[in-house]
Biopython code that builds the backbone (N, CA, C, O; Angstrom):
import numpy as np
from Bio.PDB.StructureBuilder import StructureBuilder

atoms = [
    (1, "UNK", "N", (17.690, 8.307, 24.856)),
    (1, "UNK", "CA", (17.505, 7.558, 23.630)),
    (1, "UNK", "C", (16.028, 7.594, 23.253)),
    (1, "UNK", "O", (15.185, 7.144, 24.029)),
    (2, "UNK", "N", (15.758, 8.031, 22.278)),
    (2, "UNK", "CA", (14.545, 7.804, 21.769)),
    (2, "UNK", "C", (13.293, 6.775, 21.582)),
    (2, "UNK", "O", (13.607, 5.758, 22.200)),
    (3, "UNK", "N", (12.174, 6.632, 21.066)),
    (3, "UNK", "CA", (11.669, 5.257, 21.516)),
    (3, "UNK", "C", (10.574, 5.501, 20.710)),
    (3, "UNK", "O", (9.878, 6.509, 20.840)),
    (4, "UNK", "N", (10.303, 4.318, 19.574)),
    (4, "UNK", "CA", (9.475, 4.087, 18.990)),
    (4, "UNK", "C", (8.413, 3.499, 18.903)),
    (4, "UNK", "O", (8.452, 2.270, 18.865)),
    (5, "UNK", "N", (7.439, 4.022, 18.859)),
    (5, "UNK", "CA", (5.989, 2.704, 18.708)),
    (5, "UNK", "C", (5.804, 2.605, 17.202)),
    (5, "UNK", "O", (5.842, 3.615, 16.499)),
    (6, "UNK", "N", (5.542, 1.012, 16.554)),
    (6, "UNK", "CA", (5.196, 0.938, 15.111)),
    (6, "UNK", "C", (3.921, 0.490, 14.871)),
    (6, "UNK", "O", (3.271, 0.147, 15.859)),
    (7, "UNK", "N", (3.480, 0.424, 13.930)),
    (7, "UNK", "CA", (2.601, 0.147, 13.889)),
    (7, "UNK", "C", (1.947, -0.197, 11.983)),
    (7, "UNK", "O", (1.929, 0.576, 11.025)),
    (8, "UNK", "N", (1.468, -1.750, 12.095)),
    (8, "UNK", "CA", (1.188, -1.753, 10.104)),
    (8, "UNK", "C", (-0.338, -2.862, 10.223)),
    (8, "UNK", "O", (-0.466, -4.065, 10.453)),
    (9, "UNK", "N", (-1.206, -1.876, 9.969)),
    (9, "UNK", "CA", (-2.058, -2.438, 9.074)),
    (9, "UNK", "C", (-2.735, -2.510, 8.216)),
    (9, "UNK", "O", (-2.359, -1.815, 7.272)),
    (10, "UNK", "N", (-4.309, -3.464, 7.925)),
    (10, "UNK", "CA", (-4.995, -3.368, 6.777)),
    (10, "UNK", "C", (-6.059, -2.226, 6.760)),
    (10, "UNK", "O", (-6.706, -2.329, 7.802)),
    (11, "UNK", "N", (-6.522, -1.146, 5.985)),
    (11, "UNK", "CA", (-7.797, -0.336, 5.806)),
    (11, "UNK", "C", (-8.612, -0.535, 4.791)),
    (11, "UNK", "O", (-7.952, -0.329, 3.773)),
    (12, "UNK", "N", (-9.456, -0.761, 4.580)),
    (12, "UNK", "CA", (-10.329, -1.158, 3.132)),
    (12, "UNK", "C", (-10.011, 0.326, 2.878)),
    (12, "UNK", "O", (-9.894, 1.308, 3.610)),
    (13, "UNK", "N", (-9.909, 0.086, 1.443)),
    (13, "UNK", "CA", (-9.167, 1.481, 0.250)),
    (13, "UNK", "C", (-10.320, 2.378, 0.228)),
    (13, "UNK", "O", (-9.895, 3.439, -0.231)),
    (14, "UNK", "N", (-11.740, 2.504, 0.530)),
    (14, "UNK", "CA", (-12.529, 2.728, 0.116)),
    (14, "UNK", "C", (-12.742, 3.623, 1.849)),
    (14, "UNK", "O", (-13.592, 4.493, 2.035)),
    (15, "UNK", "N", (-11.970, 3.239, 2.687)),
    (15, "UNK", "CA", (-11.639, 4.067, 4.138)),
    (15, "UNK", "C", (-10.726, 4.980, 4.165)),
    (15, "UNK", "O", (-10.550, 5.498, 5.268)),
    (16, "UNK", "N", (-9.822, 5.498, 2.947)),
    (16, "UNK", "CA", (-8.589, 6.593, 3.331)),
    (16, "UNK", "C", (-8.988, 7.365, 3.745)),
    (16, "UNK", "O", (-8.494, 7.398, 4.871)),
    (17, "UNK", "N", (-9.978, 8.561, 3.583)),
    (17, "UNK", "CA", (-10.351, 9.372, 4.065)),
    (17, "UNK", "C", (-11.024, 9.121, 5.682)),
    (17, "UNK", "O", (-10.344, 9.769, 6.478)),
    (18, "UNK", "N", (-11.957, 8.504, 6.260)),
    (18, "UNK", "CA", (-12.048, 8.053, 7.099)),
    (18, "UNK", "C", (-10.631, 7.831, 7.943)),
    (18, "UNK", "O", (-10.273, 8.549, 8.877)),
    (19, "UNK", "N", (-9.886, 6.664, 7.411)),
    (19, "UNK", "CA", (-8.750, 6.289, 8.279)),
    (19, "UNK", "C", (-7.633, 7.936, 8.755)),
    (19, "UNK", "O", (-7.107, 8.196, 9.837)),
    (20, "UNK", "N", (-7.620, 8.875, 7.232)),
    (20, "UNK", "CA", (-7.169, 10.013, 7.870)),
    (20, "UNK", "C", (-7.570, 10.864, 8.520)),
    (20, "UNK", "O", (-6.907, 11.896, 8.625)),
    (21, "UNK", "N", (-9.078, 10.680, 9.329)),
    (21, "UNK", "CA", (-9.632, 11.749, 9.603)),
    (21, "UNK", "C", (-9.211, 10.980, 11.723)),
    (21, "UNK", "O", (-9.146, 11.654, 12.751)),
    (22, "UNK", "N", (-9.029, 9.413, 11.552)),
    (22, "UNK", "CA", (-9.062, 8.992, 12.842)),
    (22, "UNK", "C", (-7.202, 9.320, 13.044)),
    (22, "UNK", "O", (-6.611, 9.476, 14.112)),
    (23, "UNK", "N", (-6.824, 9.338, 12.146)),
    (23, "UNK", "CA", (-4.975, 9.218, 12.641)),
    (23, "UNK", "C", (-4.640, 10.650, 12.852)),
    (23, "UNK", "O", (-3.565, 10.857, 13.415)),
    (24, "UNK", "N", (-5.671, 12.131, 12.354)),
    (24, "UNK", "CA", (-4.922, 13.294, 12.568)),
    (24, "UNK", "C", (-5.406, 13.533, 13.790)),
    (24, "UNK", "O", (-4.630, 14.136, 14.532)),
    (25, "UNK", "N", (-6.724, 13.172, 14.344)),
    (25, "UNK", "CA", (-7.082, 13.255, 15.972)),
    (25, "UNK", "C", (-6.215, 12.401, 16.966)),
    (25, "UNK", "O", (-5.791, 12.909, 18.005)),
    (26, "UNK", "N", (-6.040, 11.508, 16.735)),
    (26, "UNK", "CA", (-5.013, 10.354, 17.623)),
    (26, "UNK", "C", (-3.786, 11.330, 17.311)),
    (26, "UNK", "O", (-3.105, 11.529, 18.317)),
    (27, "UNK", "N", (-3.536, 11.698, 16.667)),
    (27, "UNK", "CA", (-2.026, 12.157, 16.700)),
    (27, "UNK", "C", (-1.716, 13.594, 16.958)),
    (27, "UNK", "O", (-0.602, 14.106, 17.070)),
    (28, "UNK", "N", (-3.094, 14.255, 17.047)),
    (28, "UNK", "CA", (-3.104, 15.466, 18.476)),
    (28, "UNK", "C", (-3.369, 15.075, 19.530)),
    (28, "UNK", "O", (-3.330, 16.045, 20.287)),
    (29, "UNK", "N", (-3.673, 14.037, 20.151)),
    (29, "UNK", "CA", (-4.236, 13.589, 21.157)),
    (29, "UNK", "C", (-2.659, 12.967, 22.081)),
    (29, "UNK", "O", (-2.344, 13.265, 23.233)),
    (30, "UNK", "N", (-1.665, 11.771, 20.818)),
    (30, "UNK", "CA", (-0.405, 11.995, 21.166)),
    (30, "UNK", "C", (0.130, 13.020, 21.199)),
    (30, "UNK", "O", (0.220, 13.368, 22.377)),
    (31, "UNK", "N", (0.640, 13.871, 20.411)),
    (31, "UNK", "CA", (1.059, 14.856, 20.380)),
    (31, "UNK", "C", (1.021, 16.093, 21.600)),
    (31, "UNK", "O", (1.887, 16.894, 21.953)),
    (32, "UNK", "N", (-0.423, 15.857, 22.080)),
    (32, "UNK", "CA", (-0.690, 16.869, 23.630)),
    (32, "UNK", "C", (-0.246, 15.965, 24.988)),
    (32, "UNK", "O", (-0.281, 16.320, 26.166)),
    (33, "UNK", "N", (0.211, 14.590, 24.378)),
    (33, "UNK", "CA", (0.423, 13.683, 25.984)),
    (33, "UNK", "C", (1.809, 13.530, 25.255)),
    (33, "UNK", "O", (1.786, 12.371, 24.842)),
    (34, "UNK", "N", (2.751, 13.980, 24.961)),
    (34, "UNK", "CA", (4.442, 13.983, 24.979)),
    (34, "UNK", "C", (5.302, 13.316, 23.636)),
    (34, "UNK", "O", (6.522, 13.201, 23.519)),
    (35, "UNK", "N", (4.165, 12.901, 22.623)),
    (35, "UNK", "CA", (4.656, 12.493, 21.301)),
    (35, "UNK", "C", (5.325, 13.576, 20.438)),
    (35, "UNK", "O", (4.738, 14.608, 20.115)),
    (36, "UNK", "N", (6.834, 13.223, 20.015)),
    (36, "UNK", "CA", (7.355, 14.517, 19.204)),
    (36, "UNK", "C", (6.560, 14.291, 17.570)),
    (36, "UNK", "O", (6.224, 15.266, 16.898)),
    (37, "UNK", "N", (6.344, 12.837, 17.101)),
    (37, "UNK", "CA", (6.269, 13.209, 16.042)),
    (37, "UNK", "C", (5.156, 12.182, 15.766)),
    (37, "UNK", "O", (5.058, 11.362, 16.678)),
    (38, "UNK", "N", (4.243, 12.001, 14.694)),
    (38, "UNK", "CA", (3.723, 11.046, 14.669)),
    (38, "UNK", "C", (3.449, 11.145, 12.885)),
    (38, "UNK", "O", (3.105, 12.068, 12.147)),
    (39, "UNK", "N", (3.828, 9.556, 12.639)),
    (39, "UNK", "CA", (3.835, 9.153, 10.768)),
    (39, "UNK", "C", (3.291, 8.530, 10.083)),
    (39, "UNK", "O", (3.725, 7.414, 9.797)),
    (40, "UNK", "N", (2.425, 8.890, 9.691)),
    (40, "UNK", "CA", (1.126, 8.023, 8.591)),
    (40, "UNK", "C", (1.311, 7.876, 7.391)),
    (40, "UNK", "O", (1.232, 8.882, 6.686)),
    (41, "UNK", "N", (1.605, 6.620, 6.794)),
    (41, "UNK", "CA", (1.889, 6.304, 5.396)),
    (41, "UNK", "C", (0.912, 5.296, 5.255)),
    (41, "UNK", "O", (0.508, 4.444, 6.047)),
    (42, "UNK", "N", (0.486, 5.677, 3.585)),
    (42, "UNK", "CA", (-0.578, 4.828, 2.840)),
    (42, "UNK", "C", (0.177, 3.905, 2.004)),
    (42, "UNK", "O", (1.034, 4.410, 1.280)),
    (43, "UNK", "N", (-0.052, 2.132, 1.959)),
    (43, "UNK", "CA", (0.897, 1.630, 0.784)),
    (43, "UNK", "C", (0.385, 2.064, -0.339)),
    (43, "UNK", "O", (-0.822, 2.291, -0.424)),
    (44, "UNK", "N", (1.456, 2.291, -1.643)),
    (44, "UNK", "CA", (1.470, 2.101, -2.897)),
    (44, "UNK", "C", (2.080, 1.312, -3.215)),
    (44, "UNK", "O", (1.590, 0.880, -4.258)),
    (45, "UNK", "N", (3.373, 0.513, -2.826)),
    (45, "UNK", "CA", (3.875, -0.366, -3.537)),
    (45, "UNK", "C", (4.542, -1.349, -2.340)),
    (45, "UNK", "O", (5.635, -1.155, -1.808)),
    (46, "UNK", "N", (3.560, -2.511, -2.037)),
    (46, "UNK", "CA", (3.706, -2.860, -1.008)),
    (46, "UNK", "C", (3.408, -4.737, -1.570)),
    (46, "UNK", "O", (2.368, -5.367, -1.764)),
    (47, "UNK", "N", (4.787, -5.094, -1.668)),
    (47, "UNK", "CA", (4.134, -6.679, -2.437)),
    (47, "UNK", "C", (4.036, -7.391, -1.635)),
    (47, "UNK", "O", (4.506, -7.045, -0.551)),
    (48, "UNK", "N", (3.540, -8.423, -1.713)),
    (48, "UNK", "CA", (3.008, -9.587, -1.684)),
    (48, "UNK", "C", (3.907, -10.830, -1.334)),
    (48, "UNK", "O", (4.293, -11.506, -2.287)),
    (49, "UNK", "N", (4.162, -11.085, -0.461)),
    (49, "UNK", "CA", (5.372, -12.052, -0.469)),
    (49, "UNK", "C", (4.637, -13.289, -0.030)),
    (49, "UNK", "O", (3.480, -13.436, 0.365)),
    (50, "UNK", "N", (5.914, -14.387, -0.259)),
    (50, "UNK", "CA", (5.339, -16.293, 0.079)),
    (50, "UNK", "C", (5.148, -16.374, 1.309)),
    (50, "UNK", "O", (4.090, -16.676, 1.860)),
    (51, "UNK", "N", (6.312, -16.070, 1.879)),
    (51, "UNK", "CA", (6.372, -16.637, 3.236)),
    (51, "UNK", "C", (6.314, -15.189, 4.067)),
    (51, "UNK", "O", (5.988, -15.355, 5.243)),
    (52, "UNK", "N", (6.526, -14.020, 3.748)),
    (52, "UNK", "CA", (6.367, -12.456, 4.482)),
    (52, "UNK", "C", (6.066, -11.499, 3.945)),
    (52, "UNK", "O", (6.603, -11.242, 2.868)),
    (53, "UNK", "N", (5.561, -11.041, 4.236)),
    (53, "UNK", "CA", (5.494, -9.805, 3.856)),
    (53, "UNK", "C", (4.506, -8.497, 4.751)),
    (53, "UNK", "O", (4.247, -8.854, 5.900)),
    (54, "UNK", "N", (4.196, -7.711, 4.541)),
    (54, "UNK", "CA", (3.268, -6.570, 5.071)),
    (54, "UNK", "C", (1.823, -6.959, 4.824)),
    (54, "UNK", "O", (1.005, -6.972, 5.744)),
    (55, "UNK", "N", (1.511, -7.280, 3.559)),
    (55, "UNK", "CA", (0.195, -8.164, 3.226)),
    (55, "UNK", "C", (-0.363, -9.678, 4.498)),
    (55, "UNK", "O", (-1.341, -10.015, 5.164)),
    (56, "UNK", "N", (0.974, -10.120, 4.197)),
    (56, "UNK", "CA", (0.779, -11.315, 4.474)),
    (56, "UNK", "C", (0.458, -11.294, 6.284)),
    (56, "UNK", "O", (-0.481, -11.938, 6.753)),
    (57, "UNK", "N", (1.265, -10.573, 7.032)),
    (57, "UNK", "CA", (1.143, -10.065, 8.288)),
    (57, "UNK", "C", (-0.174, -9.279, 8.714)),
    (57, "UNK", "O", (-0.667, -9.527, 9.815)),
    (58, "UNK", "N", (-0.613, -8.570, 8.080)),
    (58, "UNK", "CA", (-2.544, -8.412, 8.407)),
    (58, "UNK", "C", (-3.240, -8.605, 7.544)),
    (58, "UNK", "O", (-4.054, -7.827, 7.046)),
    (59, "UNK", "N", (-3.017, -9.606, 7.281)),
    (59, "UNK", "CA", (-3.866, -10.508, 6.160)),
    (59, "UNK", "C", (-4.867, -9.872, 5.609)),
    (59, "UNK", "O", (-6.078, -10.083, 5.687)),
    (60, "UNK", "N", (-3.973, -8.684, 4.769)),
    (60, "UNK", "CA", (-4.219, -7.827, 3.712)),
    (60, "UNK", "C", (-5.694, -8.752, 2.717)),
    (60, "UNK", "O", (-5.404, -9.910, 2.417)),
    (61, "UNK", "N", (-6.797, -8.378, 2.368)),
    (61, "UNK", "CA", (-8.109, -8.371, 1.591)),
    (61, "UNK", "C", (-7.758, -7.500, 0.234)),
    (61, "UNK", "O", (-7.109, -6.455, 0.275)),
    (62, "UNK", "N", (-8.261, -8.058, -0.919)),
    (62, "UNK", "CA", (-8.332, -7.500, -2.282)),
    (62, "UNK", "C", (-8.383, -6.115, -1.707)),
    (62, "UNK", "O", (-7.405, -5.367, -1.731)),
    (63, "UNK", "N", (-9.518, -5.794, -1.202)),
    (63, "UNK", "CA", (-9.514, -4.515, -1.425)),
    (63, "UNK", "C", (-9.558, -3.357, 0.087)),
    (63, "UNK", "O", (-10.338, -2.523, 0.546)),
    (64, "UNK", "N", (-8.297, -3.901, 0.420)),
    (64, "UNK", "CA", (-7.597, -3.462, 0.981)),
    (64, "UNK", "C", (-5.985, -2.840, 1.281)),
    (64, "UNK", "O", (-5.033, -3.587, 1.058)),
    (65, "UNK", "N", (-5.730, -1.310, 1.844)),
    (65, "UNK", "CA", (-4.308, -1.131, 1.858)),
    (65, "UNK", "C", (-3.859, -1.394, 2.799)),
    (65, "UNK", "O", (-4.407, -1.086, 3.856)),
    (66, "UNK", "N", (-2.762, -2.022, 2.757)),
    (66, "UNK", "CA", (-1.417, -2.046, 4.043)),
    (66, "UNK", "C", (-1.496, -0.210, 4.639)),
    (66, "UNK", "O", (-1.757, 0.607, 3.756)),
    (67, "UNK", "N", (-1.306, 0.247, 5.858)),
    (67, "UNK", "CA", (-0.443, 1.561, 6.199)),
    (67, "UNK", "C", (0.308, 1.127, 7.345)),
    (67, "UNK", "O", (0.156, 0.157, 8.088)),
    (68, "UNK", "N", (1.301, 2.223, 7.320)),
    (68, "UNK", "CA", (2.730, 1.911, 8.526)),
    (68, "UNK", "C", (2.836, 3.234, 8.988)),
    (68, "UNK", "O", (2.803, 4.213, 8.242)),
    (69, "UNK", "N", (2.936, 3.267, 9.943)),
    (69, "UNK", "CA", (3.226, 3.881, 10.993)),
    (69, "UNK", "C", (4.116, 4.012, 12.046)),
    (69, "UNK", "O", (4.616, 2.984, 12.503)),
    (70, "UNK", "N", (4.412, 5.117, 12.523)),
    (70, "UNK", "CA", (5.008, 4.728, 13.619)),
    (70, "UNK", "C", (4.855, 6.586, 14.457)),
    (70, "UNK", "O", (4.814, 7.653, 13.845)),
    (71, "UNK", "N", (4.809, 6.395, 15.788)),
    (71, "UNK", "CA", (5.083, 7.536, 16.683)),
    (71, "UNK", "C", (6.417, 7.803, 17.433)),
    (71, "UNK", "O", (7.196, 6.852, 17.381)),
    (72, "UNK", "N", (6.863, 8.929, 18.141)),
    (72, "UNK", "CA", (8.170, 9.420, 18.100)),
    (72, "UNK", "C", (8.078, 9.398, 19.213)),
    (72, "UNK", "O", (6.900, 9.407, 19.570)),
    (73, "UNK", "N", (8.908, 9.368, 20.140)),
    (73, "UNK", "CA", (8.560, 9.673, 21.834)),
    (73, "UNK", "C", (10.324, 10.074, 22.271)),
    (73, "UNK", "O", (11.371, 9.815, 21.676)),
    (74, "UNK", "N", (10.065, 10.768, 23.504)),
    (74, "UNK", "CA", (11.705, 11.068, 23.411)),
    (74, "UNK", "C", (12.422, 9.763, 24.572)),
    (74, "UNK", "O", (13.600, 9.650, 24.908)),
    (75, "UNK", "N", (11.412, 9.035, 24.922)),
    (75, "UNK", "CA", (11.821, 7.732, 26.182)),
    (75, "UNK", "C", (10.455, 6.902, 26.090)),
    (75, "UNK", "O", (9.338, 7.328, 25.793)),
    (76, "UNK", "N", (10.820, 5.692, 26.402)),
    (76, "UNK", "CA", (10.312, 4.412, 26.654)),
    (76, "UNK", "C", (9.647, 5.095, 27.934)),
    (76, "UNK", "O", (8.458, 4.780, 27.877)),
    (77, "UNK", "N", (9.852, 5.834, 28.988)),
    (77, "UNK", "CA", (9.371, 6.139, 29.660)),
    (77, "UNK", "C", (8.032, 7.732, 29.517)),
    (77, "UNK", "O", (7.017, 8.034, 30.144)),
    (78, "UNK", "N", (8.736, 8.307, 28.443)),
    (78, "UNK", "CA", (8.088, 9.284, 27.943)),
    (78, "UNK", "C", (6.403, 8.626, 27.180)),
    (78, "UNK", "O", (5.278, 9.125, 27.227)),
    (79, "UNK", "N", (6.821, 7.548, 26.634)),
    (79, "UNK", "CA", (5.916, 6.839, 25.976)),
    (79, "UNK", "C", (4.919, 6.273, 26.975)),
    (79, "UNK", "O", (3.713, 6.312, 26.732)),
    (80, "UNK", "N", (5.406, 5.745, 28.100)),
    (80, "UNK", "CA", (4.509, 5.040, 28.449)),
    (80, "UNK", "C", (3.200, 5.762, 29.335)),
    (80, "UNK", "O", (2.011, 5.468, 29.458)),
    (81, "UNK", "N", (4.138, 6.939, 29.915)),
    (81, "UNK", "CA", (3.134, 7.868, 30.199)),
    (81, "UNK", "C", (2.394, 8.630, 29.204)),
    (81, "UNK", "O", (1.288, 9.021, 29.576)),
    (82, "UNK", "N", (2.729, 8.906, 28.108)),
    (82, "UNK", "CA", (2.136, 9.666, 27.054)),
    (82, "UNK", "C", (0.989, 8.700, 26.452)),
    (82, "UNK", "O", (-0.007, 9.219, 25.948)),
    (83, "UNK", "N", (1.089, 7.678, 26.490)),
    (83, "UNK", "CA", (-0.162, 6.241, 25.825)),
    (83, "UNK", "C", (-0.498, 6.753, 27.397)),
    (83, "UNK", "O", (-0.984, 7.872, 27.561)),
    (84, "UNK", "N", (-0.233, 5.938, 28.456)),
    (84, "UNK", "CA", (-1.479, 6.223, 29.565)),
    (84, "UNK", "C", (-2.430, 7.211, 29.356)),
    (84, "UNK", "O", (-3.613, 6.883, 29.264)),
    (85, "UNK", "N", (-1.978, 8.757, 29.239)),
    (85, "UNK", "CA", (-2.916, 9.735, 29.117)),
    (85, "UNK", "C", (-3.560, 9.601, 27.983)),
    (85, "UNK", "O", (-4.766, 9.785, 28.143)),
    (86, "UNK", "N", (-3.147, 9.265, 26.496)),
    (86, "UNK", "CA", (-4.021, 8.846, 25.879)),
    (86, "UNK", "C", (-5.065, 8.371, 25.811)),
    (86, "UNK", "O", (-6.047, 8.904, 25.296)),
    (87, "UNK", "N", (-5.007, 6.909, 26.501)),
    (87, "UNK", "CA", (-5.882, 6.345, 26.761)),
    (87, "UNK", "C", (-6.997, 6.667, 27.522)),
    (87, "UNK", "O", (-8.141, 6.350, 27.196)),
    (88, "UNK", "N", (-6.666, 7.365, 28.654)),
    (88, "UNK", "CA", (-7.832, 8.150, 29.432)),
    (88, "UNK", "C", (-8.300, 9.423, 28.426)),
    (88, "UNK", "O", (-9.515, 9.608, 28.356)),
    (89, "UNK", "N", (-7.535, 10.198, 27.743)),
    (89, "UNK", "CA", (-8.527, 10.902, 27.059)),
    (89, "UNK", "C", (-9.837, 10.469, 26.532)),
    (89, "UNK", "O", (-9.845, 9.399, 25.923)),
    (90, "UNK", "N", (-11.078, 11.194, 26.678)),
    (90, "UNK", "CA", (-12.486, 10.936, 26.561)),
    (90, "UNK", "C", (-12.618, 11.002, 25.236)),
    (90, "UNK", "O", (-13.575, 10.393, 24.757)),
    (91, "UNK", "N", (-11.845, 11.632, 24.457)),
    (91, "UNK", "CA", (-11.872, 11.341, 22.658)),
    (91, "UNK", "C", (-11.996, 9.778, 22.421)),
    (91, "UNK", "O", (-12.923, 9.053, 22.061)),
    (92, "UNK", "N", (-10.612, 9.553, 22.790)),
    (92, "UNK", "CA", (-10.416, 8.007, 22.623)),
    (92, "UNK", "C", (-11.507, 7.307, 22.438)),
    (92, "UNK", "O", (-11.876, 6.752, 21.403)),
    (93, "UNK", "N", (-12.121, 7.352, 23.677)),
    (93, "UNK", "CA", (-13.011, 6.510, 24.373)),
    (93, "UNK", "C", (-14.508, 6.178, 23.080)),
    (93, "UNK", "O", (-15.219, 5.178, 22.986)),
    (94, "UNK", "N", (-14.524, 7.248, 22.403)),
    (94, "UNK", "CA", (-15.676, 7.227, 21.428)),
    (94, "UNK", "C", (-15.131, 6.644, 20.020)),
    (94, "UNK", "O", (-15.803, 5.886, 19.321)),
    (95, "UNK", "N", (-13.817, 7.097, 19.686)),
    (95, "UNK", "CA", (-13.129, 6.367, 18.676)),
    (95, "UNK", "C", (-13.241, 5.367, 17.886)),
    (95, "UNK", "O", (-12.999, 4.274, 18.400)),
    (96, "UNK", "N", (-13.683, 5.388, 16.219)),
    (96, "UNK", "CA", (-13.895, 4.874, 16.013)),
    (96, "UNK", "C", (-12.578, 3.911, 15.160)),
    (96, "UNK", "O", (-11.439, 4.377, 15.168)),
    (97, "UNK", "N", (-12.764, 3.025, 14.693)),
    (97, "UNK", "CA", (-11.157, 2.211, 13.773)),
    (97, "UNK", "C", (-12.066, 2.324, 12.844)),
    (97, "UNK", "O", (-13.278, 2.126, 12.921)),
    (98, "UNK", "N", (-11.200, 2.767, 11.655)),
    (98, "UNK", "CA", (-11.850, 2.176, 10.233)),
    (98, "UNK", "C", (-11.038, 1.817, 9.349)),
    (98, "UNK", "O", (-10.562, 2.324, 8.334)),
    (99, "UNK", "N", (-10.885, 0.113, 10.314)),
    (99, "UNK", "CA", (-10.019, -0.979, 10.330)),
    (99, "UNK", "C", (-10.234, -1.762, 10.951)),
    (99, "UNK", "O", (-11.073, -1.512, 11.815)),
    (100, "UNK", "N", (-9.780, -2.848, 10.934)),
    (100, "UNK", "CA", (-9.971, -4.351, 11.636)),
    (100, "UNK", "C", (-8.828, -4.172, 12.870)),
    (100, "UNK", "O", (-7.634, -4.393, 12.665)),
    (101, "UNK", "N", (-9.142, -3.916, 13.644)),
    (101, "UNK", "CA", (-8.112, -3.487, 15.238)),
    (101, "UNK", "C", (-7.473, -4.895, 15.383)),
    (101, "UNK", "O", (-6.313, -4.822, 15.788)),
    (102, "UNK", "N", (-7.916, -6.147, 15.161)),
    (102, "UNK", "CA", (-7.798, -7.255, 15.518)),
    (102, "UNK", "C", (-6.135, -7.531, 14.729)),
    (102, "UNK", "O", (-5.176, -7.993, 15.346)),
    (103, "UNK", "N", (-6.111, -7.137, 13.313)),
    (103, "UNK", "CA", (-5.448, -7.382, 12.462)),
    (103, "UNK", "C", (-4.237, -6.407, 12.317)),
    (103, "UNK", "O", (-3.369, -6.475, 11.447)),
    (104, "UNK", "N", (-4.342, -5.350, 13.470)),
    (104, "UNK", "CA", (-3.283, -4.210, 13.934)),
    (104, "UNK", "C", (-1.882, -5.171, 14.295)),
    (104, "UNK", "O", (-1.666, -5.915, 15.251)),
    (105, "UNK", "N", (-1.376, -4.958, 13.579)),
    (105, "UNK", "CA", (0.181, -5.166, 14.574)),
    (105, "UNK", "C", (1.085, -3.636, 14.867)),
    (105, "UNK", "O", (1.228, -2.767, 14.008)),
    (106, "UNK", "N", (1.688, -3.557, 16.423)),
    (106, "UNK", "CA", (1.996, -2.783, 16.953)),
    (106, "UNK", "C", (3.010, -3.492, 17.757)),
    (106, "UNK", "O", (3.019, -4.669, 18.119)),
    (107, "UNK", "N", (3.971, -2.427, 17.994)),
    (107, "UNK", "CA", (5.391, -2.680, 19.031)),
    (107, "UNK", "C", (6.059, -1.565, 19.436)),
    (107, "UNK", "O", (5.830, -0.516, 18.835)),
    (108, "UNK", "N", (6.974, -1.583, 20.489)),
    (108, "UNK", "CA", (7.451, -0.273, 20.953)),
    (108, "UNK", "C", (8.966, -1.113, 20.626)),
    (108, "UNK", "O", (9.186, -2.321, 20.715)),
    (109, "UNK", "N", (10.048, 0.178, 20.155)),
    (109, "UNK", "CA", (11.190, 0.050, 19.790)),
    (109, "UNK", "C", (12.361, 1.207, 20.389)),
    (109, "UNK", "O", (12.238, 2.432, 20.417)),
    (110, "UNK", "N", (13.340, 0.502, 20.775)),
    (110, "UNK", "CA", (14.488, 1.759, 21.146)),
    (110, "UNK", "C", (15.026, 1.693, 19.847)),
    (110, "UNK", "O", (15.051, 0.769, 19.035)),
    (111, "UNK", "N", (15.654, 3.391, 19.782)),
    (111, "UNK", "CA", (16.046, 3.475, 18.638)),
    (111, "UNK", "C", (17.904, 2.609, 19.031)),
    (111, "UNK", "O", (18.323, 2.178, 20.105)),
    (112, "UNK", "N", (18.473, 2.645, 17.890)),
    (112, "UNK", "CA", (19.735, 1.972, 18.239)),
    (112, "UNK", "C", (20.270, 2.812, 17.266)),
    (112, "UNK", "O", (20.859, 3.804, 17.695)),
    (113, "UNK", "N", (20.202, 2.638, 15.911)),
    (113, "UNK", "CA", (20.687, 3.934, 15.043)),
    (113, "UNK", "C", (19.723, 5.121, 14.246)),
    (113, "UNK", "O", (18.598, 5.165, 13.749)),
    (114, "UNK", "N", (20.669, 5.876, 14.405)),
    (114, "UNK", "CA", (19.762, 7.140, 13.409)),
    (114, "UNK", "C", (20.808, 8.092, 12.173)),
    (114, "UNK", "O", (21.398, 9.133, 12.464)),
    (115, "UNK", "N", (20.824, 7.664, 11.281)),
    (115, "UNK", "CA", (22.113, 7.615, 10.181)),
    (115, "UNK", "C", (21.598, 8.930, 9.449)),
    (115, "UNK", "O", (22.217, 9.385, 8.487)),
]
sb = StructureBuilder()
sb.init_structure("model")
sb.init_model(0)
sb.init_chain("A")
sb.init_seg("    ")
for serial, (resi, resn, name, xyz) in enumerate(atoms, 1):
    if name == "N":
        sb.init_residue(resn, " ", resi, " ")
    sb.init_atom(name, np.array(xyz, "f"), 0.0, 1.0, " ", f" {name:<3s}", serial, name[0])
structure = sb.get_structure()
C-alpha cells in the first residue's frame, strides 16, 4: 500500500521562484532516497474560510501564498527510510526555507483509495 507525506503552507508571493528552486532540490534528494513521486502546487484559488480553511491553518499573511504538497513513497516503511537518508544528506543540512518552517503543516498518510 502506498504512503503519503502532505504537506501545506505559507510562502511570501514575492518567494515563488526561490520556493521553486528549494522544492526541485528536495525532491531529487527524495527522489534518490526511494520517493516515486513528488507534487508542488502554488494556490490560485484558495479561500478564506471562518472557522477552516488552508489560509486559516498557516496563518496565511496578505502577501502571502498557501502551497500543497505532497510526496509518493511505495510504504510507510519505504518512507521512513527514504526521510532518514534525506535528512543526513549534506544538501539538506545547508538548506534554506523560503518560508516560515514554523507555520509548515505536514503528515504521513496510507493511501486507502485510489479511484
Amino acid at each position: 500500500m502506498k504512503y503519503i507525506d502532505g504537506f501545506v503552507a505559507a510562502v511570501p508571493t514575492r518567494n515563488q521562484k526561490e520556493y521553486l528552486e528549494h522544492a526541485r532540490l528536495a525532491a531529487e534528494i527524495f527522489r534518490k532516497n526511494g520517493a516515486l513521486s513528488v507534487v508542488e502546487c502554488w494556490g490560485n484559488d484558495v479561500p478564506e474560510g471562518k472557522l477552516t480553511s488552508f489560509p486559516l491553518a498557516v496563518q496565511r499573511k496578505p502577501d502571502e501564498t498557501v502551497v500543497f504538497s505532497w510526496i509518493t513513497w511505495a510504504s510507510k516503511q519505504a518512507r521512513d527510510a527514504g526521510m532518514k537518508k534525506f535528512m543526513e544528506d549534506p544538501r539538506v543540512k545547508d538548506m534554506q526555507m523560503p518560508f516560515d518552517g514554523q507555520r509548515l503543516i505536514y503528515g504521513g498518510f496510507e493511501v486507502i483509495l485510489t479511484a
